[in-house]
Phi, psi and omega in degrees: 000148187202145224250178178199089193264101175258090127256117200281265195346103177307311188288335192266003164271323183285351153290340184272352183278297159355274200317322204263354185284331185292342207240020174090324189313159182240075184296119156267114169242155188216154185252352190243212142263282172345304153304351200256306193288304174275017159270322185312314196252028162234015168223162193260066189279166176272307182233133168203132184281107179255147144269165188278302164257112191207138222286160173058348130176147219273152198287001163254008156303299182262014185259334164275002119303339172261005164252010155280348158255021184048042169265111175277354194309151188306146162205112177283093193272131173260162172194139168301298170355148192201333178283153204298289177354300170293301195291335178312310172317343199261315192274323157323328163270354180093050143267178199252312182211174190229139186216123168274125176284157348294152190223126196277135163344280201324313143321300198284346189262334152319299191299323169308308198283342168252350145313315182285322206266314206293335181272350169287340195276315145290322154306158177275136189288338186229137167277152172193132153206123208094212172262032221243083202241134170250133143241119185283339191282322195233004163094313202265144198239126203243152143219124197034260201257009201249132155306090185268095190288122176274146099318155187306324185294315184343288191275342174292354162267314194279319137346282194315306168325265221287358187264341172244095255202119178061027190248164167259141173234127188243140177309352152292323249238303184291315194285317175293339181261359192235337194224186188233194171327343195242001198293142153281063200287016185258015190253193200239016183300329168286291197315325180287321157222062187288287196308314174329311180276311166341309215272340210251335198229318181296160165251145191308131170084008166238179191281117206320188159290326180245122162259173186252139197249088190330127163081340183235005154120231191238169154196155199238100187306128161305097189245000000 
């Protein structure tokens, strides 16, 4: 899953990032509104946490301008701000939900965890291909009757995979739907966890699931 954190106060974004990154997540911080605006409708985030006051425009600017452009993704407005009024104002721009600084982690990251499920909810909640079942709501990933413990990056590849089914998937395809901005693409960090899941998910003797496609990249095999 992978977030889009907008707060110009440097430190409490790298703390929120720190946090949701511990929690599996694939983070991008942007510092501005202008910036804010053009990664939500030139990237495909799950989610993105705006703040209200931020410099070159302001987050209710831009959280009503990217759904005049039918960008649906979830967006959780932080705001010092605390009276109803504002919030109404906050929720009235299309945002999903509003958190008043000061704020404890543990929240924001609930709130993050109900946001990810009510929009999975409209998605389809349990993936299957083969005998190869994702429930997206808990997370837990079966091949038949055996139980595949994932790791996040794990299952967050292995998602991207199973939401594209027979598709060719390129490793760009991968650094962008699993990791973020800060992603190395010249390291082999894909190609390791690629071997990871295979090893996690194929059965002994037969031909893997995700094959591999000289030049064009990966694809997770129909059976």
């Amino acid at each position: 899953m992978r977030i889009l954190v907008v707060e110009d106060d440097k430190r409490l974004s790298a703390v929120i990032k720190r946090g949701l990154v511990e929690e599996g997540y694939s983070i991008d911080c942007v510092f501005d509104g202008e910036e804010a605006q053009y990664m939500a409708e030139t990237t495909p985030y799950d989610l993105i946490v705006l703040d209200i006051m931020l410099p070159k425009k302001d987050g209710i600017v831009v959280c009503q301008e990217l759904r005049a452009s039918k960008v649906s993704m979830p967006i959780l407005m932080l705001t010092a701000k605390d009276s109803i009024q504002d919030r109404v104002t906050g929720l009235d721009s299309g945002a999903d939900d509003y958190l008043t600084k000061p704020f404890a982690f543990s929240e924001l990251l609930a709130r993050v965890r109900a946001l990810m499920r009510r929009d999975m909810l409209f998605k389809t909640p349990k993936l299957q291909v083969g005998d190869l079942v994702m429930d997206t709501l808990t997370r837990e990933v079966r091949k038949g009757e055996r139980k595949v413990e994932l790791t996040a990056k794990e299952y967050s590849i292995l998602e991207y995979f199973m939401r594209h089914p027979n598709m060719v998937v390129t490793r760009t395809m991968l650094e962008e739907g699993a990791w973020n901005y800060d992603f190395d693409s010249l390291s082999n960090i894909v190609d390791v966890y690629i071997r990871r899941l295979r090893s996690k998910i194929d059965d002994e003797g037969k031909d893997s699931l995700i094959q591999t496609l000289r030049g064009a990249g990966y694809r997770l095999a129909l059976v």
